[in-house]
N, C-alpha and C positions, 0 to 999 in steps of 0.2 A: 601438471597443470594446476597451478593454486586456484582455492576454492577460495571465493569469496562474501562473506556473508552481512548481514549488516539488522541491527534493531532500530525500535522506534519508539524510545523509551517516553515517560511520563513526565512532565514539569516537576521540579523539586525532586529531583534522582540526588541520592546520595549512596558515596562510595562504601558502606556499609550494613549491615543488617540481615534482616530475611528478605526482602525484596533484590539486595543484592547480590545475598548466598545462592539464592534461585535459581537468576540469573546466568553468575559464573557456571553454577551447574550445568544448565543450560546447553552455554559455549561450548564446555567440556565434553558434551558427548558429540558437537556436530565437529570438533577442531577445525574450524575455520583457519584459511592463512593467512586471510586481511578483514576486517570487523572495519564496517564502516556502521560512526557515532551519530550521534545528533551535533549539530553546532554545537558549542558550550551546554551539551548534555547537564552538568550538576549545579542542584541548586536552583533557586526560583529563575525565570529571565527576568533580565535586568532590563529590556526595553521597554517593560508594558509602565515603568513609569517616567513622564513627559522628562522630570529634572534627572539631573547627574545627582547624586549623594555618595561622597566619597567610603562613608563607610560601609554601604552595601556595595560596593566595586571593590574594597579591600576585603571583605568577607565570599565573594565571589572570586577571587583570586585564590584565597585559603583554601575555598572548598573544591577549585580544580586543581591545585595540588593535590590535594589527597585523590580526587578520582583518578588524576593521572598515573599518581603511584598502586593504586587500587588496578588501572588497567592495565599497569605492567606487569603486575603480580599474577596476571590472567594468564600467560605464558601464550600468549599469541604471537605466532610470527610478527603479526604488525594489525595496529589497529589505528585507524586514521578518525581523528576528531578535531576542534578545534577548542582553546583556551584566552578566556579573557587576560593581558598584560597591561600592567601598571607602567605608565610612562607620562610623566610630570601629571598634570590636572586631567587625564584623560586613561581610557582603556585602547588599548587596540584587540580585536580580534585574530586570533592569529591560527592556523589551520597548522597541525602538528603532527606526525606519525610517530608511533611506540612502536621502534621497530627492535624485535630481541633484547626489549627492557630499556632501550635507550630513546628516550624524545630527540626526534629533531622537525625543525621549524619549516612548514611547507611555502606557505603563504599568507598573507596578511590583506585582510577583507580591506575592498577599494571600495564597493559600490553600498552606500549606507542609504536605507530607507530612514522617512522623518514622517511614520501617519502614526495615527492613535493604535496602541498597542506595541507599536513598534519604533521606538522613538531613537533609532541608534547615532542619529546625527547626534543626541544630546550626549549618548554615552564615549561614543569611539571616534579617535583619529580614524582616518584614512589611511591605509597601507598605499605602498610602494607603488602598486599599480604592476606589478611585476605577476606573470604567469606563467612558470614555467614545470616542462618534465622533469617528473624525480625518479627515481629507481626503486621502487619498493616491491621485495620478494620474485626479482626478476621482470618485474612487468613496468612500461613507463606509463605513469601514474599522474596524469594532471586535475587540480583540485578547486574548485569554483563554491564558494560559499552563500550558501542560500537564494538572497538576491542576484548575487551574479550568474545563475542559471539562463536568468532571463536578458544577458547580455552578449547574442549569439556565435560575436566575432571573436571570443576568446575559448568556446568551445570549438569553432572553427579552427582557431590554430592550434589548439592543441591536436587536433584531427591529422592536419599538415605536417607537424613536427612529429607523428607518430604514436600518438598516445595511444595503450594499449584498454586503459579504463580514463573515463572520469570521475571522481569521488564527489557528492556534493551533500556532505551535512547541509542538513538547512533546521528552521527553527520555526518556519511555517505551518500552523497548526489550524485545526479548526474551530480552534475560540477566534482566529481572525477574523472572519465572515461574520461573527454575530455580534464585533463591536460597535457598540450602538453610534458611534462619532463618524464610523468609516465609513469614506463616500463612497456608492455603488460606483459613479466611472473609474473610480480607483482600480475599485476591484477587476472593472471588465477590463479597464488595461492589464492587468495583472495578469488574468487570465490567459489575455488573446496573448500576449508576450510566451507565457508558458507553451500555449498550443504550439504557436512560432515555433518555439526549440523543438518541442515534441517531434513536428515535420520534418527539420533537417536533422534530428537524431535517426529517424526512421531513413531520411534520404539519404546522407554521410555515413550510418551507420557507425555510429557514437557510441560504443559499451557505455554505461554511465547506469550509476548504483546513487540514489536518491537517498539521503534521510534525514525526517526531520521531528522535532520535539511534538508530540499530545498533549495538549492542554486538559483535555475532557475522556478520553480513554483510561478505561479503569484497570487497562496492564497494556505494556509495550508490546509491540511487533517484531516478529523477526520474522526471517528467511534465509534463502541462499539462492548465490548463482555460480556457474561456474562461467568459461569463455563461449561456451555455447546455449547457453540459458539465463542471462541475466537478470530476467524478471520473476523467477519463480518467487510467489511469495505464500508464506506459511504464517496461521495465527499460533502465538505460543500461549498453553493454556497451564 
């Protein structure tokens, strides 16, 4: 029965050092078979500023290459994340698994928020609009990034088509709530939207493993779940 466990790293992660030595140690002693990331886990987020600047987009690229190869070196069955892509004047976000050392491409973010802190309509094209099972460590695996949590008909089908998990980095943190620009009805759509999923996760019975970036948290989260417990969560000290 693969075990599946997943962090909730800090804003500005880098795929090196002692905060990262830590870490892999960490993994190491629980051997997880699937690690689920934060959205584009490394490096500052790119949304909290309103303009595109192409060279922090190219420096954002550089530096998820390297955590990508840093995650493979983790020797994780598979670990599912997502990675900003360079394509003409724009990023896409694209949702990846490292599966036994090899990246492959899951899905590419459709549904882009445009409010203060999170300004991804200026960063990223639009993906595909495509949603579909993949195969990872035996289990079919459908993957919804951040925003698209809150978009219920696509966990619905993956429900229908059989998904055995849902994976959903997200980048949702709680420096969001205290941006001084963000409007409260924003947010209470936000919210009610989330409860919405909560409901039919609880009534469909939706496995589904959550994570997203700390803004303000002075170390990341982790946990584990297995097929019969998927909410346990544990703080790492």
């Amino acid at each position: 029965m693969p075990v599946c466990a997943y962090v909730e790293m800090t804003d500005g992660l880098q795929p090196h050092g002692a905060a990262w030595d830590q870490f892999a140690q960490a993994l190491a002693k629980r051997r997880p078979d699937i690690l689920v990331m934060n959205e584009m886990p490394f490096g500052q987020w790119l949304a909290r500023k309103e303009d595109f600047a192409m060279e922090d987009a190219r420096q954002s690229v550089e530096i998820h290459e390297a955590g990508t190869a840093a995650l493979a070196a983790l020797n994780i069955p598979a670990v599912i994340t997502s990675r900003p892509m360079l394509l003409a004047d724009r990023l896409v976000n694209e949702a990846i698994v490292i599966e036994n050392g090899q990246v492959r491409p899951l899905h590419t973010k459709t549904y882009l928020p445009q409010e203060p802190g999170w300004s991804e309509v200026s960063w990223f094209s639009r993906g595909d609009g495509r949603f579909n099972i993949q195969n990872i460590c035996g289990l079919g695996v459908g993957v919804l990034l951040c925003t698209e949590l809150m978009f219920n008909e696509h966990a619905r089908q993956y429900g229908r088509c059989g998904a055995d998990l849902i994976a959903v980095p997200r980048a949702t943190g709680s420096a969001h709530e205290k941006l001084d620009n963000c409007r409260q009805d924003g947010l209470n759509r936000l919210w009610e939207l989330r409860r919405q999923f909560e409901q039919g996760r609880a009534f469909y019975g939706w496995p589904t493993l959550r994570r997203r970036r700390l803004r303000h948290h002075p170390r990341g989260r982790s946990g584990w779940a297995d097929r019969n417990q998927f909410f346990h969560h544990a703080s790492r000290h």
